[in-house]
Structures are given as structure tokens and as C-alpha cells.
C-alpha positions as MATLAB code, in Angstrom:
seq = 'XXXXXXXXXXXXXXXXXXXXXXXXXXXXXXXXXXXXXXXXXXXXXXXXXXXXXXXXXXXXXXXXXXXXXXXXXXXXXXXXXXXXXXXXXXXXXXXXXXXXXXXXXXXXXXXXXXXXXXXXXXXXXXXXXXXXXXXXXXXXXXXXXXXXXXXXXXXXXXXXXXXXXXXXXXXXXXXXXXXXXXXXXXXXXXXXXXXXXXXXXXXXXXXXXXXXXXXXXXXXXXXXXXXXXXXXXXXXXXXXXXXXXXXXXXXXXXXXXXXXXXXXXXXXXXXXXXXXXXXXXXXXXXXXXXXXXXXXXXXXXXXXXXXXXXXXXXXXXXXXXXXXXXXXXXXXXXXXXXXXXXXXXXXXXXXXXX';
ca = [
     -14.404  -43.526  -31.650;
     -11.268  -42.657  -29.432;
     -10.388  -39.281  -29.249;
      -6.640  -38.808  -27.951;
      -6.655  -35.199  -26.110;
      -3.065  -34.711  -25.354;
      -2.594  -33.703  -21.391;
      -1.472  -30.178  -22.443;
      -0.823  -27.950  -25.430;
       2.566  -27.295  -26.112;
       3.339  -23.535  -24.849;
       3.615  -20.459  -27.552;
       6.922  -18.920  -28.010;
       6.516  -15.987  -25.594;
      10.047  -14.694  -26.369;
      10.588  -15.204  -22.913;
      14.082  -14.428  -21.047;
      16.507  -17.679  -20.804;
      16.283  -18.441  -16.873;
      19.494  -16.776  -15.931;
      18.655  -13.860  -17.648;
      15.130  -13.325  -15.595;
      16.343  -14.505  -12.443;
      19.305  -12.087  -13.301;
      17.222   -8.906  -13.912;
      14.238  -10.105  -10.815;
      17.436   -9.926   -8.133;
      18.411   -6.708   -9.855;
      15.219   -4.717   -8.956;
      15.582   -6.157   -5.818;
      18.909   -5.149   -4.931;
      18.492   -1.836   -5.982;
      15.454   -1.325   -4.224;
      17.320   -2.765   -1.344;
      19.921   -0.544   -2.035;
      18.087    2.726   -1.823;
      16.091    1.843    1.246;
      19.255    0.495    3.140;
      21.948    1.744    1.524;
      21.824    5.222   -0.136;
      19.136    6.750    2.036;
      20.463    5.638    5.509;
      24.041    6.770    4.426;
      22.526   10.427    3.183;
      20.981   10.439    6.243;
      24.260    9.489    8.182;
      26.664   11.873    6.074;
      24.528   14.694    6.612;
      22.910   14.278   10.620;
      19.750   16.128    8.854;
      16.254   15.132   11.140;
      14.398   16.547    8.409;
      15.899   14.453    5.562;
      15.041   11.653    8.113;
      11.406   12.655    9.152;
      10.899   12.931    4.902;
      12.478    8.935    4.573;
      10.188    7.919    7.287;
       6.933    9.663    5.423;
       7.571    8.779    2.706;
       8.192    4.553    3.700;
       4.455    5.374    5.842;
       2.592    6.552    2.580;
       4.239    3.499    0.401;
       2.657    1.233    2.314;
      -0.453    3.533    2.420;
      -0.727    3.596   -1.540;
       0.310    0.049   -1.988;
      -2.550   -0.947    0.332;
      -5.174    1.269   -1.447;
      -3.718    0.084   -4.564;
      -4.785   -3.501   -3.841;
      -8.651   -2.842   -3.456;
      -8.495    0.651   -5.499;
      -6.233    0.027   -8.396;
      -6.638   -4.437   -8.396;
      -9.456   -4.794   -7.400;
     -11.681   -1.551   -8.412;
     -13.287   -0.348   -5.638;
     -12.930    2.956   -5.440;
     -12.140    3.539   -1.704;
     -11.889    7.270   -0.836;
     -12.079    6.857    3.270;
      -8.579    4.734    3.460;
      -7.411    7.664    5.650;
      -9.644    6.468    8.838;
      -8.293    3.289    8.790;
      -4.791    4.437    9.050;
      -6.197    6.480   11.730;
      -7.858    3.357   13.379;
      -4.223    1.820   13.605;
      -2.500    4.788   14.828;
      -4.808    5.030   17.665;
      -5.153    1.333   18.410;
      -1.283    1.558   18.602;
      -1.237    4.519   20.933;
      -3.870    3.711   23.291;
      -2.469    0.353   23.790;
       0.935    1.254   24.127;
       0.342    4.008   26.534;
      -2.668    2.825   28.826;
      -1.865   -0.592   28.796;
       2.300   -0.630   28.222;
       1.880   -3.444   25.212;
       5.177   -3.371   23.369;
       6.006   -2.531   19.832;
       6.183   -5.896   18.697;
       2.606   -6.419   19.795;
       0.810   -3.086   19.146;
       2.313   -3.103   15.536;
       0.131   -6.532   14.062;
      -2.603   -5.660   17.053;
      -2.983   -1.998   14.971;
      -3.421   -3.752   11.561;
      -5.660   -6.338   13.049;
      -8.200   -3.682   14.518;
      -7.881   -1.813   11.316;
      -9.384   -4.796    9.344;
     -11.692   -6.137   11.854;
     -13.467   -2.369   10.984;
     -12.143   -2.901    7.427;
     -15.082   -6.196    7.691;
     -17.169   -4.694    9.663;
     -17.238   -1.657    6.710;
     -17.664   -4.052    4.079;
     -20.201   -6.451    4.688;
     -23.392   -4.246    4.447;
     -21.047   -1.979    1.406;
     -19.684   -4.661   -0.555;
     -23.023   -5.167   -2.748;
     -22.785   -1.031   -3.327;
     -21.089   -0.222   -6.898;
     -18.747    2.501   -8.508;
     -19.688    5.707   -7.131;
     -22.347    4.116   -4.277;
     -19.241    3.016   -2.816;
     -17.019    5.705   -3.145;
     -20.031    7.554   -1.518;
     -19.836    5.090    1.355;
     -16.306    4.745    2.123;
     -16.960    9.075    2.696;
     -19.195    8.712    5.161;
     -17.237    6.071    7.383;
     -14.090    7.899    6.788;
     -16.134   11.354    7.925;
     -17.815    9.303   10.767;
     -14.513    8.164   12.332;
     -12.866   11.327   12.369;
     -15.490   12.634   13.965;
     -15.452   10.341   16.615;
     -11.334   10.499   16.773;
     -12.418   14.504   17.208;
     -14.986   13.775   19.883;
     -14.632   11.370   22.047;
     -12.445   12.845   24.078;
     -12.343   10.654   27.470;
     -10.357    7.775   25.025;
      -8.772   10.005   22.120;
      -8.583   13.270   24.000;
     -10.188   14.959   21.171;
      -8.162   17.420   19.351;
      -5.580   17.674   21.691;
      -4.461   14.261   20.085;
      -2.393   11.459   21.826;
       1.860   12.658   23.214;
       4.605   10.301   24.977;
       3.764    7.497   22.440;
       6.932    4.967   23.261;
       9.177    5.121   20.273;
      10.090    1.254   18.364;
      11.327   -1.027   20.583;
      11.930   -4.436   19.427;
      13.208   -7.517   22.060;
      14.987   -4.818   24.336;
      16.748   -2.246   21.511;
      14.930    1.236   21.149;
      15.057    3.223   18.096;
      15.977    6.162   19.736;
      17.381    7.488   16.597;
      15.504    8.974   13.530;
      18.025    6.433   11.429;
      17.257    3.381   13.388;
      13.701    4.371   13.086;
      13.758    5.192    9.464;
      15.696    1.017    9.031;
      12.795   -0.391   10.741;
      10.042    1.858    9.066;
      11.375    0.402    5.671;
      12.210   -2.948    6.355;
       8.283   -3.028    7.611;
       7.595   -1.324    3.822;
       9.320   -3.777    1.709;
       7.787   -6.575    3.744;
       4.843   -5.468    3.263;
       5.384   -4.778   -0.416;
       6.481   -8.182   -0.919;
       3.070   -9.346    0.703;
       1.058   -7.258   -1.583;
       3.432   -8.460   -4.818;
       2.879  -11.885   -3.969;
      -1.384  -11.499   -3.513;
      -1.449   -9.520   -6.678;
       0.813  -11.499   -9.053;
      -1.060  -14.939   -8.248;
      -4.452  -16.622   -9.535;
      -5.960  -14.444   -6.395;
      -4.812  -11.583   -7.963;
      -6.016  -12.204  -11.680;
      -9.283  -13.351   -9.950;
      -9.544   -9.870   -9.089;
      -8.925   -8.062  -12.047;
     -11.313  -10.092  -13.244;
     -14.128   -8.289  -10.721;
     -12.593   -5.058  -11.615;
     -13.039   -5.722  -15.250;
     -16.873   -7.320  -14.993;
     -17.816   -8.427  -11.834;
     -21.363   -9.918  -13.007;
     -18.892  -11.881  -15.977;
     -16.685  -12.822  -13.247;
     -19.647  -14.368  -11.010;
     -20.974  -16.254  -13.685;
     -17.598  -18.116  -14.363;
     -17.503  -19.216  -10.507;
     -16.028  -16.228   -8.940;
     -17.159  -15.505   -5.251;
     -17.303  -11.879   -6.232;
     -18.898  -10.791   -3.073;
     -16.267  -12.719   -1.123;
     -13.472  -11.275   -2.816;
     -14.721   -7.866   -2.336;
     -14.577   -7.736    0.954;
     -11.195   -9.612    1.354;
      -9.644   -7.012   -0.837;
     -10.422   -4.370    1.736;
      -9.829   -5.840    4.596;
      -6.422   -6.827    3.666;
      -6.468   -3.073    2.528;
      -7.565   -1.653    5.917;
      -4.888   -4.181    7.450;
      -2.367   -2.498    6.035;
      -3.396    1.113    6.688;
      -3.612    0.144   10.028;
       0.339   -0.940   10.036;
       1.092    2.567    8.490;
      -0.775    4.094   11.698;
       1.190    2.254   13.932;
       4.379    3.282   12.325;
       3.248    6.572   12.416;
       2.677    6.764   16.105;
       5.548    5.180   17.425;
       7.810    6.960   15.176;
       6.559   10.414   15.737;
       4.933    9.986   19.507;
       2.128   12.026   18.712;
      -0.812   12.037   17.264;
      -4.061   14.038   16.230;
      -7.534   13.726   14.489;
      -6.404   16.131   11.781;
      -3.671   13.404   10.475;
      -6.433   11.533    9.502;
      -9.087   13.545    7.782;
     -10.140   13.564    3.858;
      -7.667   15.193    2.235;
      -5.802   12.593    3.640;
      -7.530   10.203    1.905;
      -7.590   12.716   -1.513;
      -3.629   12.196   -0.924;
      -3.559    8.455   -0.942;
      -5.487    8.499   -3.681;
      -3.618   10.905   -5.655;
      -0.601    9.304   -5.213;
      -2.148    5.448   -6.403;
      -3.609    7.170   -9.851;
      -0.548    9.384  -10.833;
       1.460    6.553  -10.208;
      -0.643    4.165  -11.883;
      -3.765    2.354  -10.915;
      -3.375   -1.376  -10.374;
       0.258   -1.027  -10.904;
       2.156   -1.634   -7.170;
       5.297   -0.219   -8.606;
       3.498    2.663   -9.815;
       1.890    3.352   -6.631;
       5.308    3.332   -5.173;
       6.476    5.604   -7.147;
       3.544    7.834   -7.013;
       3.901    8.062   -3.108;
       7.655    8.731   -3.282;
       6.656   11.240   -5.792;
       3.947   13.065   -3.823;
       6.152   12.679   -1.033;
       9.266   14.318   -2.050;
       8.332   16.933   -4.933;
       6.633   19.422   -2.166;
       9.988   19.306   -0.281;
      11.909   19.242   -2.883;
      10.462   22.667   -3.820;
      10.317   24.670   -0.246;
      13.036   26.873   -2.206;
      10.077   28.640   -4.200;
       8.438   29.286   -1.348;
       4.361   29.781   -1.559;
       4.419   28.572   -5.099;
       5.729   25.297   -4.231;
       1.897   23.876   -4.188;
       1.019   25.943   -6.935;
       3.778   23.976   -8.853;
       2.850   20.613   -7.349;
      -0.656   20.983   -8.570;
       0.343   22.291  -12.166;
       2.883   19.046  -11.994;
       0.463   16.805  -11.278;
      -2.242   17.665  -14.062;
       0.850   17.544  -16.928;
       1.261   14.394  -15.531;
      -2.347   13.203  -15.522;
      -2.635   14.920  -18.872;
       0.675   13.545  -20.608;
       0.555   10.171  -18.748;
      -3.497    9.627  -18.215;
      -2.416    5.748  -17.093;
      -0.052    6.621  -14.904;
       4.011    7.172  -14.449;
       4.204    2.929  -14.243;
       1.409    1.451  -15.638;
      -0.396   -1.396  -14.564;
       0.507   -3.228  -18.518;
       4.149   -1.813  -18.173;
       4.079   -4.028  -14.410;
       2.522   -6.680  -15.511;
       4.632   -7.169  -18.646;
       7.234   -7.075  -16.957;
       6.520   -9.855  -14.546;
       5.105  -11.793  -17.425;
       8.141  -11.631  -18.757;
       9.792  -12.564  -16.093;
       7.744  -15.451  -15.015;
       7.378  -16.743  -18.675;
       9.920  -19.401  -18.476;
       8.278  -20.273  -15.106;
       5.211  -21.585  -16.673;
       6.972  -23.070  -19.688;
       9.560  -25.180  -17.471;
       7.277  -27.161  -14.760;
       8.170  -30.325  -13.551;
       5.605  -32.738  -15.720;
       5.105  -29.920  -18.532;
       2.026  -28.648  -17.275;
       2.581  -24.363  -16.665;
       1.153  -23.440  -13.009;
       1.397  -20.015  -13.550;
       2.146  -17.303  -11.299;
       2.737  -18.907   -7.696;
];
């Protein structure tokens, strides 16, 4: 008996936005996010000559990529990571010893800083990745602990707590940053590169594989995921990109100490991925920006400006327990988006998210 199975079902009406329309509103949030990190905020910084509204655009950019990063194996993949802070360390000493002992430039130190950082992102995760939920969280403590003590003590290559001065400041094929604006352009233009990297991992069958380990990782195995494997990619591209933020750090701000990289640190990354959203990267944007800014924003009140951050952030956790973005709000909107991409392939057969 001949069975005709047709080559591929004929896609549901997802309501999806004619091309123009998608295309239209995808270069929108682009532009404007272009806009703010190269338009508005370089000019505020220009019209008003302030080094502090500078030094706050250049922490802020750091901690993006910081939450983003933590986002990926916290928030996609769900392993809770509460130790990211020692790999950011791990960069922004890699960057300062070799840029001060050894003279490497900018342009090398920055990708050797994020290299280090995952090469002890793997060497982390192979004997942890087979730990679950808290087990992990646990272990992820204990490095992050164990490398600032080391940072702290181990003085002949760190020098201890007096920290690390005369880090060179960004140089890039013969121009120097020598200005908190130029430093601030190349700080961001490093964030929403690195943005776009994480986007493009997280919207893509890599990225649903691991939401699917997130969700039920045993489920996940027995459909053919290398769960174990995918584990310990997460974090390493994690860790990569803590140890970029280090190196920014350093060369921006030619000093460094143990004490930037200690726990609380950590506590802030991770406060800034959940009340922005976990598994959302907008939302983890936002949440740094958020974190970032609000303290600052409240110096006028004095010693009740952390009183007020903390009472901000529980209404928030209370009123918006998934987050200021969402993860559904961010994906929706890129399923939106992409919906006519999978409905208009070459051949009618939908790809999904590329």
C-alpha cells in the first residue's frame, strides 16, 4: 500500500509580521540601542565634560556584558552559577599582568583575558558539571572563595591587597584612549559585540537545546542531547566573557584589587540577571543598567540611597517575580519576528532560527 507523506506540513498561521514590517521593527531596536550607546550617552558625556557620568557609562557597559554572560549559563541554561565574580577577576588580572610585565598590547591582552578566563571556566566544570541545583551553586562558592583568596595572597604575582596600578589604558593599532569618552566608545562597542554573540547562541537550535537541559535535563538526554557536553560549554563561554569584562575593567581604570572581585560581587551579577529577567538577554540588560544607575541616581538622599535600592528591588521581585523583561516577553518577540523566516525558505521547508 503506498503511503504519500508530503515533504512538509504546510505552516500554521502564526499572525506573523509581513517581512517589511519585522525587518522594519528588528533595525529599530537596533538603532536605538545604537543610538543610546553612541549617540545620546557619548554626547551627555561631551555636553557636560562630567568623569563621573563617564566612569558610570563605562560600569555600567562592564556589568552588561557581566549579566549577559551569567545570563547564558544562569538564566539559558540553568545552572545556577554564584562564583561568576572570580572569573571576571581571572581576566582582569590576566590582562594586567600581561600588559604590564610582559608589554602585550590591548588588542592582544583583551581575547588573551577571555581565553584564560574559560580555560579555568573548563577546568571548573569538568569534575562540577555532573553536580545539580544547589550542589552546584555550592561549588561555583567555593572556586569563587578559593580564587580570591589566592588574588589576596599570592602576593609575589598579584601583590596581594595592594592590587595591580599603571595598567596601560586601550590602545588599539597606535590610538590611545586617553579620554574617559574614547574609552567609554570602545567599552560599548566591545558590549554590543558581545551582545550580538550571546543573541545569536541563544536564539538558535543551540540555544533551544539548552532550555531544554534547563527544563529536564534527564528528558533532554534521552532525546539525544549531550547534556553533559552542553553544560560545560555554557560556562565556559560564560567565564569567556567575564573574562572580557575584566580586561575592560583594567585597562579602563589602571588599577586593580582583590576586593573588586569578591562575593558580593557575584550576589550583584546575579541580582541584576533575576530582576531583569532570567533567561531573558534583554532583561539582563536592563537589569544591569538598572542596578547600575538607580544607586547613583539616588546619592541625593544620601545614606538612604541603599536603603531605597533594596526596598526597590523587593517591589520589583514582588510585583514582577519573572522579571522587568521576561524571558516569554523576549522570546515572543523574536518569534515574532523570525516567524516569516521559517514560513518563507527557499524549497518550503522552515529552518528555524539561524
Amino acid at each position: 500500500m503506498d503511503v504519500n507523506v508530503p515533504d512538509a506540513r504546510p505552516m500554521p498561521d502564526t499572525g506573523a509580521l509581513p517581512a517589511a514590517a519585522w525587518r522594519g521593527r528588528q533595525h529599530g531596536w537596533t538603532l536605538l540601542l545604537l543610538a543610546v550607546a553612541f549617540g545620546a550617552v557619548p554626547a551627555a558625556i561631551a555636553a557636560t565634560g562630567s568623569s563621573y557620568l563617564a566612569q558610570i557609562a563605562i560600569t555600567a557597559m562592564i556589568f552588561v556584558i557581566l549579566s549577559a554572560s551569567l545570563n547564558h549559563v544562569t538564566g539559558t541554561a540553568g545552572l545556577l552559577s554564584i562564583g561568576h565574580a572570580a572569573f571576571y577577576g581571572i581576566g582582569a588580572y590576566a590582562a594586567a599582568l600581561l600588559s604590564t610585565k610582559l608589554g602585550l598590547p590591548f588588542i592582544v591582552t583583551l581575547p588573551a583575558a577571555g581565553l584564560i578566563a574559560a580555560l579555568f571556566g573548563l577546568l571548573v566544570a569538568l569534575p562540577t558539571m555532573r553536580l545539580v541545583s544547589i550542589y552546584f551553586a555550592v561549588a561555583t562558592l567555593g572556586i569563587g572563595e578559593m580564587i580570591y583568596v589566592i588574588l589576596l595572597n599570592w602576593v609575589d604575582l598579584t601583590r596581594g591587597p595592594m592590587g595591580i596600578r599603571g595598567i596601560p589604558p586601550v590602545e588599539l593599532f597606535g590610538w590611545q584612549a586617553d579620554t574617559l569618552l574614547s574609552r567609554y566608545l570602545v567599552v560599548a562597542a566591545i558590549a554590543v559585540a558581545s551582545l550580538w554573540v550571546l543573541h545569536r547562541l541563544t536564539h538558535s537550535y543551540y540555544g533551544n537545546a539548552l532550555r531544554a537541559l534547563r527544563e529536564d535535563d534527564q528528558c533532554a538526554d534521552s532525546m539525544g542531547v549531550d547534556v553533559v557536553r552542553l553544560k560545560i560549554e555554557s560556562f565556559v563561554v560564560a567565564t569567556f566573557f567575564a573574562g572580557i569584562a575584566g580586561a575592560l575593567l583594567a585597562h579602563t581604570s589602571a588599577y586593580i584589587a582583590p576586593d573588586n572581585f569578591r562575593f558580593m560581587e557575584s550576589i550583584l551579577i546575579l541580582a541584576m540577571v533575576v530582576v531583569g529577567g532570567l533567561g531573558s538577554l534583554p532583561g539582563a540588560v536592563v537589569g544591569a543598567l538598572f542596578m547600575i544607575v538607580l544607586p547613583e541616581a539616588l546619592r541625593g538622599i544620601g545614606d538612604y540611597r541603599m536603603i531605597a535600592v533594596g526596598v526597590t528591588m523587593f517591589l520589583s521581585i514582588l510585583l514582577l517575580p519573572k522579571g522587568m523583561l521576561t524571558e516569554g516577553v523576549a522570546l515572543g518577540f523574536v518569534r515574532r519576528a523570525f516567524a516569516r523566516g521559517w514560513a518563507n525558505v527557499a524549497g518550503g521547508k522552515p529552518v528555524g532560527w539561524k
